[in-house]
Short mmCIF file of the C-alpha atoms (twelve columns), coordinates in Angstrom:
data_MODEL
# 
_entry.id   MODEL 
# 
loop_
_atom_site.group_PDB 
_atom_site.id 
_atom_site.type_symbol 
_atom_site.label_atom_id 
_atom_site.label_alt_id 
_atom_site.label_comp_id 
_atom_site.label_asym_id 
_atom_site.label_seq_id 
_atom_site.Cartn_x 
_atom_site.Cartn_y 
_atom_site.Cartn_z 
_atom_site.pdbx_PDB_model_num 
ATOM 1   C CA . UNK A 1   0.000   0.000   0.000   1 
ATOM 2   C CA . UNK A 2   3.058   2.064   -0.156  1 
ATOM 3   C CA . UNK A 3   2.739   3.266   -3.471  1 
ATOM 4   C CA . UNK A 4   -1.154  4.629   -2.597  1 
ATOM 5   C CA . UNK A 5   0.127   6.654   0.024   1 
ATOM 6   C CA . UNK A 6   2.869   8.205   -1.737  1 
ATOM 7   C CA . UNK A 7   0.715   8.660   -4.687  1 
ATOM 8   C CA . UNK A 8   -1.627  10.570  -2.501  1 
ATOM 9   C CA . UNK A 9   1.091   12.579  -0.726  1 
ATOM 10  C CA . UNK A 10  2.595   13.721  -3.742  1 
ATOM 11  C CA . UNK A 11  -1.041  14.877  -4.759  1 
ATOM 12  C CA . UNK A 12  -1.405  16.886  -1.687  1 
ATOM 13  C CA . UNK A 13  0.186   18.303  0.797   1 
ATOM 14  C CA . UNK A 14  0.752   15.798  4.255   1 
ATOM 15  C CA . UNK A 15  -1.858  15.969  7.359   1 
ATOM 16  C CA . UNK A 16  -0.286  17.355  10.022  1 
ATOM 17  C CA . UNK A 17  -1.048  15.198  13.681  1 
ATOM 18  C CA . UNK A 18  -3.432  18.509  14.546  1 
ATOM 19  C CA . UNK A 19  -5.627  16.508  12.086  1 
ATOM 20  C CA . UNK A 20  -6.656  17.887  8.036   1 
ATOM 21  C CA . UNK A 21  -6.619  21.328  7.097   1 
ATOM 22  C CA . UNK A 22  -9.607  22.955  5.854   1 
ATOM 23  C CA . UNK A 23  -10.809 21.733  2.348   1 
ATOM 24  C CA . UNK A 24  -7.829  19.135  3.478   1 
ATOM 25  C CA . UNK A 25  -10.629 15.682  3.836   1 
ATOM 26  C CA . UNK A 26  -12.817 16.784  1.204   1 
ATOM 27  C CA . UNK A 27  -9.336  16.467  -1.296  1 
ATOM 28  C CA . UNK A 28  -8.534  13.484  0.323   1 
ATOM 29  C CA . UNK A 29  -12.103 12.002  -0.361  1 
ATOM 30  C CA . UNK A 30  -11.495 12.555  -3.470  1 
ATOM 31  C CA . UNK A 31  -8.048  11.184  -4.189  1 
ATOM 32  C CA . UNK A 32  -9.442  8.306   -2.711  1 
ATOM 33  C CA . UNK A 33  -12.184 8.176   -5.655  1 
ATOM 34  C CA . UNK A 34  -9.562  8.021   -8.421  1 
ATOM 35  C CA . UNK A 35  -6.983  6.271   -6.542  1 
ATOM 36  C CA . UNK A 36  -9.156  3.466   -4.869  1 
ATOM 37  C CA . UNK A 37  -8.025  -0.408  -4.230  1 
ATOM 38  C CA . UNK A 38  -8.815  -1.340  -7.514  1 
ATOM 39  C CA . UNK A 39  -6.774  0.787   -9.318  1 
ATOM 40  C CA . UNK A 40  -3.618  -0.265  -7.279  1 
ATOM 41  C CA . UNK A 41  -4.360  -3.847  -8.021  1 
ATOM 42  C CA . UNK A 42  -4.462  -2.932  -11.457 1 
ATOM 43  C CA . UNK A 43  -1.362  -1.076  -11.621 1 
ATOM 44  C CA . UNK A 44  0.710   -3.367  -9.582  1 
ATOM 45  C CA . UNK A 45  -0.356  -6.563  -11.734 1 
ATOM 46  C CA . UNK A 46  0.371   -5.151  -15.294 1 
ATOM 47  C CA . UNK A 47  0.510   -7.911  -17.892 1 
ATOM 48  C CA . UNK A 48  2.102   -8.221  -21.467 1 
ATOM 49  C CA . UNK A 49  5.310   -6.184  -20.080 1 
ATOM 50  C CA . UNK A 50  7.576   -7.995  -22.678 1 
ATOM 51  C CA . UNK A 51  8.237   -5.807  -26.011 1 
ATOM 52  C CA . UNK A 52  7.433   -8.116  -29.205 1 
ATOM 53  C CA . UNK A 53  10.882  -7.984  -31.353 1 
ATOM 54  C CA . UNK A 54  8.784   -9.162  -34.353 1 
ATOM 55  C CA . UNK A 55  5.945   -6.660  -33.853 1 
ATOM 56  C CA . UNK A 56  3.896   -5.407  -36.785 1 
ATOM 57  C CA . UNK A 57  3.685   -1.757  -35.778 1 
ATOM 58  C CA . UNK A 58  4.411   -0.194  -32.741 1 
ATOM 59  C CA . UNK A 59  3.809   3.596   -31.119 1 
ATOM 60  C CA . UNK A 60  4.439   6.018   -28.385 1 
ATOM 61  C CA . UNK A 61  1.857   8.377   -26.729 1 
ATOM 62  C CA . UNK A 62  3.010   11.059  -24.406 1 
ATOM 63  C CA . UNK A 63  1.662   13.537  -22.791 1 
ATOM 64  C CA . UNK A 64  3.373   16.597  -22.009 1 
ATOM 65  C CA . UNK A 65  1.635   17.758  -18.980 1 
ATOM 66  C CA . UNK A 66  2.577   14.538  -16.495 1 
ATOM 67  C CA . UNK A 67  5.481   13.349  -18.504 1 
ATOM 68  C CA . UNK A 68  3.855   9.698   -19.191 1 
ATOM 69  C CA . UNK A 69  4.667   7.537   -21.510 1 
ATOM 70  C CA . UNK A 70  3.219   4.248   -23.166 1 
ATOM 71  C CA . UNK A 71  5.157   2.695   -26.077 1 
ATOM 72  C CA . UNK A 72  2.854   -0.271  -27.565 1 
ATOM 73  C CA . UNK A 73  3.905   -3.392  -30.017 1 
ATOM 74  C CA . UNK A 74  1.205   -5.090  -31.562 1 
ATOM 75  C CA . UNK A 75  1.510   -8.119  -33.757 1 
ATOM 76  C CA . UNK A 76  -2.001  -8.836  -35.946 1 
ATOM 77  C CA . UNK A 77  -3.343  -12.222 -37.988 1 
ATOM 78  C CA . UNK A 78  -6.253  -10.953 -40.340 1 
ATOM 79  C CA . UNK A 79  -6.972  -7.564  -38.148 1 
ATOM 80  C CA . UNK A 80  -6.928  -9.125  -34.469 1 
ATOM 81  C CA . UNK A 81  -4.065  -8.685  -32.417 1 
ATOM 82  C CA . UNK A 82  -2.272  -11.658 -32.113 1 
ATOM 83  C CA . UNK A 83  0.348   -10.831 -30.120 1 
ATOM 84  C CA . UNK A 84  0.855   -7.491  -27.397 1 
ATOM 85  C CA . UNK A 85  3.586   -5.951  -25.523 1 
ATOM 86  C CA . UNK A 86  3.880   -2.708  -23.847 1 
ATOM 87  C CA . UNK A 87  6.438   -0.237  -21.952 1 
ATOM 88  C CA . UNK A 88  4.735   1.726   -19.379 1 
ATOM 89  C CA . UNK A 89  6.215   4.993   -17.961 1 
ATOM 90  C CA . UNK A 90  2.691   5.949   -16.285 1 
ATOM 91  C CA . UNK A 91  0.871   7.544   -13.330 1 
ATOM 92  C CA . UNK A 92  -1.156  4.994   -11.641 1 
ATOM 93  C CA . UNK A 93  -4.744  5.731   -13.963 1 
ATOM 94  C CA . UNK A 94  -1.811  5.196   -16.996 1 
ATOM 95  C CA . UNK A 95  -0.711  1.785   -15.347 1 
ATOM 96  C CA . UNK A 96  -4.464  0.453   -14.426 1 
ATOM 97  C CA . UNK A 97  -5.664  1.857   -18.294 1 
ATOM 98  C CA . UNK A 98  -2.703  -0.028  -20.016 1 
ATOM 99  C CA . UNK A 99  -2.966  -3.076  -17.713 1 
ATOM 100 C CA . UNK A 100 -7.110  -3.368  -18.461 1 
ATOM 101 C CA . UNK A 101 -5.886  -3.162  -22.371 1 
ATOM 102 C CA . UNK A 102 -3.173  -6.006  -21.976 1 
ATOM 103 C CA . UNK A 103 -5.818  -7.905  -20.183 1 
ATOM 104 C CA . UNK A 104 -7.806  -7.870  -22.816 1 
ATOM 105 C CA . UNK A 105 -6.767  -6.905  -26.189 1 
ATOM 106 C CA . UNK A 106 -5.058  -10.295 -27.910 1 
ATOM 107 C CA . UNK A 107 -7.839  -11.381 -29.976 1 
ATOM 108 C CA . UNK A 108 -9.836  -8.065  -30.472 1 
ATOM 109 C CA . UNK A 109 -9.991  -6.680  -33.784 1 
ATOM 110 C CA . UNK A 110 -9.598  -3.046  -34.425 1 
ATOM 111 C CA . UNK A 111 -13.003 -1.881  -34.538 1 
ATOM 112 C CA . UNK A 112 -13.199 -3.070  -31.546 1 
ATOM 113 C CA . UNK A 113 -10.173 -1.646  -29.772 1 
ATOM 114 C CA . UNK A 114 -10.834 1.580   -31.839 1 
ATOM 115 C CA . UNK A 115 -14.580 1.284   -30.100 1 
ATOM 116 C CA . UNK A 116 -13.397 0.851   -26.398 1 
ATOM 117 C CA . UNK A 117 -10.852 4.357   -27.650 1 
ATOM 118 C CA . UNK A 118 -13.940 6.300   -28.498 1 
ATOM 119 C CA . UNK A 119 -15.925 4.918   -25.207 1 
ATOM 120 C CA . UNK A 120 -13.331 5.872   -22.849 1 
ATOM 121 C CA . UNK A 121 -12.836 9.195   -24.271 1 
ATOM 122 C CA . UNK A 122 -16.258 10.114  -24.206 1 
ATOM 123 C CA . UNK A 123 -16.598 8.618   -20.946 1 
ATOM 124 C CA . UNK A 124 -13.812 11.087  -19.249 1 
ATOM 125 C CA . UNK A 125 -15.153 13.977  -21.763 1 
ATOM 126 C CA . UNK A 126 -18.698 14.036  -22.352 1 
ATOM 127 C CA . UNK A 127 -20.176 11.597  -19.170 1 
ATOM 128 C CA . UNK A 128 -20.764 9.153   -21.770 1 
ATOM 129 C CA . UNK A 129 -21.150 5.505   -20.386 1 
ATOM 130 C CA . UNK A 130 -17.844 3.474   -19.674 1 
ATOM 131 C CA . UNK A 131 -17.510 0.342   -21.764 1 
ATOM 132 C CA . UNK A 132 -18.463 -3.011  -21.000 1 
ATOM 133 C CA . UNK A 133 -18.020 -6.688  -21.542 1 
ATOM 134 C CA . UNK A 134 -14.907 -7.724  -20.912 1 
ATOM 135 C CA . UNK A 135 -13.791 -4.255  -21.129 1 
ATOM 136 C CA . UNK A 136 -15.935 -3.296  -17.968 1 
ATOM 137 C CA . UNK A 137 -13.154 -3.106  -15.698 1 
ATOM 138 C CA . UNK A 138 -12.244 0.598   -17.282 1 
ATOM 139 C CA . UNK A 139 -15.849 1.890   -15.445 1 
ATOM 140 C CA . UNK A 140 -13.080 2.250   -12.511 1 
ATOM 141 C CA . UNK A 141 -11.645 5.057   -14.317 1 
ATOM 142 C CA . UNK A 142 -14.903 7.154   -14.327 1 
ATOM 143 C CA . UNK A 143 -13.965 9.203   -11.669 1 
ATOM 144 C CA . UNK A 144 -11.225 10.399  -13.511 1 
ATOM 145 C CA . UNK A 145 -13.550 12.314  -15.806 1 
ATOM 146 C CA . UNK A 146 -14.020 14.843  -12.845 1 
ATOM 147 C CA . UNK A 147 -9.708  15.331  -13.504 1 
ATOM 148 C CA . UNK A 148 -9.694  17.023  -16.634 1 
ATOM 149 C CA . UNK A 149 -6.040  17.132  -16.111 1 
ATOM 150 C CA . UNK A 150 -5.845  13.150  -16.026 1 
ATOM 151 C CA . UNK A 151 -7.258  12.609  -18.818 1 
ATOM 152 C CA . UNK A 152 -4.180  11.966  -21.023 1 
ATOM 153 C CA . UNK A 153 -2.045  9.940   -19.088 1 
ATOM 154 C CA . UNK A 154 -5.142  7.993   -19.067 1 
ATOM 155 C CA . UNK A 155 -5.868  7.880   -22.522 1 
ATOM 156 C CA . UNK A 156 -2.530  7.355   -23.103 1 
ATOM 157 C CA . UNK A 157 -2.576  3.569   -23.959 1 
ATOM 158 C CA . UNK A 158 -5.476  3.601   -25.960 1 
ATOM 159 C CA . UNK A 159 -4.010  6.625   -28.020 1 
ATOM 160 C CA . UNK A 160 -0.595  4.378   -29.083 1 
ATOM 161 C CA . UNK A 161 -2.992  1.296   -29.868 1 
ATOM 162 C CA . UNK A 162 -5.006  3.332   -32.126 1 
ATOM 163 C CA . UNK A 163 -1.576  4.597   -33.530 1 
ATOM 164 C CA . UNK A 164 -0.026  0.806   -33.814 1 
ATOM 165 C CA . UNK A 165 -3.451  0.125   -35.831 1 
ATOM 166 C CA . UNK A 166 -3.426  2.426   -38.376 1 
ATOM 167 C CA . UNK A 167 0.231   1.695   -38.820 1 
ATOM 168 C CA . UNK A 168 0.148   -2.043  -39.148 1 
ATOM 169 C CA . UNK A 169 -3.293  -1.229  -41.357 1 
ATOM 170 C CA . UNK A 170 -0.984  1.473   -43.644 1 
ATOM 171 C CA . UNK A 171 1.861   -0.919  -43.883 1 
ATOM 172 C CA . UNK A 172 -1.107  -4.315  -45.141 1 
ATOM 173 C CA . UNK A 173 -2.214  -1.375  -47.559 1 
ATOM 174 C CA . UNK A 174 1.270   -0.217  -48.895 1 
ATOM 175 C CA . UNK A 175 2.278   -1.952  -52.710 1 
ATOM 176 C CA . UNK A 176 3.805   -5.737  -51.411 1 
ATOM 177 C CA . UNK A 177 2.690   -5.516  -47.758 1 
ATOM 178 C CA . UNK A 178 5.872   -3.233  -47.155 1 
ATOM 179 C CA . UNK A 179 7.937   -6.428  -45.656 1 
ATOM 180 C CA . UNK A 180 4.419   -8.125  -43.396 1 
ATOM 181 C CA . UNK A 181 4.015   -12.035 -43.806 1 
ATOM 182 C CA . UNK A 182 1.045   -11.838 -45.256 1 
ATOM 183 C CA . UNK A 183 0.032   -15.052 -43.262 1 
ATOM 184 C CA . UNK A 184 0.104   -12.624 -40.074 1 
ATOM 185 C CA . UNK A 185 -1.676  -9.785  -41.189 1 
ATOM 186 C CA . UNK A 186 -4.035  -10.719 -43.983 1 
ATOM 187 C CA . UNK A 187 -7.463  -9.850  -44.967 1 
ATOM 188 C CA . UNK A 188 -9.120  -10.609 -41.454 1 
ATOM 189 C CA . UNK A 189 -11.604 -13.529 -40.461 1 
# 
């Protein structure tokens, strides 16, 4: 539980043993909100840590304000990821998105993974509804939308996925496949 506490002191300033400051347990509350058990178990169990040295396309997303960063491999048969690996340089909402995404993302196509993208940022942005299925374990990162200035390290892995994809989709499309084994990415199922 270390890293919760030093997550939430380096949000806000230390209680003092004369008890919170005013305004001091209302910010607490809500560090608690976004920073709550199940993020840290997400964060501390993130999967698919491995970079893929054979990867079909891979990306970066960074965001300037928090200094995050995601780097992404993805390897696809037809258009579903066949193979995933990831370097994550995240807050904890960066860790627990990416880990959610490594959870689940070999064998979703890209409409799909392009889908859950356009959920979660309407989610943080517009209230919209967080996605579900197997993706449902995101919903934890509604309270986040309240953060405006979370909102990219969160989106983070979802923006280099969407990246990979249109790479590994622009290399399929360029004259001879531009060097893919057509037996990995081919014309989908």
């Amino acid at each position: 539980m270390g890293s919760a506490q030093t997550s939430k002191a380096g949000a806000c300033r230390a209680i003092g043993s004369n008890g919170p400051a005013a305004g001091e347990s209302e910010r607490m509350t809500q560090l608690d909100k976004i920073y709550n058990q199940r993020i840290l178990e997400l964060s501390a169990n993130i999967p698919r840590t491995e970079r893929l040295p054979d990867a079909d396309a891979t990306a970066t997303a960074h965001s300037k304000l928090c200094g995050s960063t995601v780097t992404v491999d993805l390897k696809l048969t037809g258009d579903r990821v066949s193979a995933y690996g990831q370097t994550v340089k995240a807050c904890l909402l960066g860790q627990a998105a990416a880990s959610v995404m490594a959870q689940n993302i070999v064998g979703s196509n890209a409409s799909e993974l392009r889908e859950v993208g356009a959920a979660m940022r309407k989610m943080l942005k517009t209230n919209g509804a967080p996605p579900g299925g197997r993706w449902a374990d995101l919903a934890v990162l509604e309270p986040v939308r309240d953060y405006k200035a979370r909102h990219a390290s969160t989106l983070l892995v979802f923006d280099a996925v969407e990246t990979a994809l249109a790479a590994a989709e622009s290399k399929r499309s360029a004259p001879g496949g531009a060097g893919l084994d057509p037996a990995s990415v081919g014309a989908g199922p």
